[in-house]
N, C-alpha and C positions, 0 to 999 in steps of 0.2 A: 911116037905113035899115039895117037888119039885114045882116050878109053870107052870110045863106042864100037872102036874097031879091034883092041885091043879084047876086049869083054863081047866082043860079036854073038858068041855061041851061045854064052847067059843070057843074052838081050834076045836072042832070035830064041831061043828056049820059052823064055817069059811070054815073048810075045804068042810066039803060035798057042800055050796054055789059052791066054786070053781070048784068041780066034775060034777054040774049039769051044770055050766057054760062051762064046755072042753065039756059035752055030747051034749048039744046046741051046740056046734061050729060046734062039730063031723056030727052034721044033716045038717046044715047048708051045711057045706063040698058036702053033699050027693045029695043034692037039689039044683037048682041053683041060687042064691041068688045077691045082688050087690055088689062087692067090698068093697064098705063102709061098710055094714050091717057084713060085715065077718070083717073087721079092725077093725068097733065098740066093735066087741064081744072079737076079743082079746084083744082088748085093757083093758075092762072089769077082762077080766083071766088077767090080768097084775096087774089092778089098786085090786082084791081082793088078790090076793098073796103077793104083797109089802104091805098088810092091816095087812094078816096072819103074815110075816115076822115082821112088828114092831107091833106088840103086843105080842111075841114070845122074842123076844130082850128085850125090856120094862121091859118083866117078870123076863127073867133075869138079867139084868141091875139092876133092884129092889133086886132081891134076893141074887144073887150071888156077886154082887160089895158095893152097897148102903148100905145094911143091912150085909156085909160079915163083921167079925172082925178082921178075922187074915189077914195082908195084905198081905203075900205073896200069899194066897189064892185068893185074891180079883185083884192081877196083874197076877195070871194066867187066873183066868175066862175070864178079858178084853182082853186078847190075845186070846182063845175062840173069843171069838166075833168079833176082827178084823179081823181074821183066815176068818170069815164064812161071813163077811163082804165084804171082798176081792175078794174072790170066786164070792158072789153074784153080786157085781159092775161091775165086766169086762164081 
């Protein structure tokens, strides 16, 4: 079993946080608020998304590399992961 399917509820947990966290901004936006208090909040949407992304990673990291046997399997996954790594960095 997969561990995004496995960890479904943690993942679907994380995520809606995040959703209600962009919906609060979205008000924020609407009304007029201070600078800071809108920095604060994305910052927020920042700091739970790099939360979602390494526990996402983690899971597979664990799965697909740590626990994988066949190694060619195990050096394509981690290319997976630098792939989406890279993406996410820049």
């Amino acid at each position: 079993m997969s561990h995004t399917i496995r960890d479904k509820q943690k993942i679907i947990a994380r995520t809606n946080k995040i959703q209600g966290q962009v919906v609060g901004l979205k008000k924020m936006l609407d009304e007029p608020h201070e600078c800071a208090a809108v920095l604060q909040q994305i910052a927020a949407i920042r700091g739970a998304v790099n939360g979602l992304m390494r526990e996402v990673i983690k899971g597979h990291l664990t799965e697909h590399i740590v626990h994988e046997v066949e190694e060619k399997k195990r050096e394509e996954d981690l290319e997976v992961v630098l792939k989406v790594l890279d993406s996410y960095i820049k």
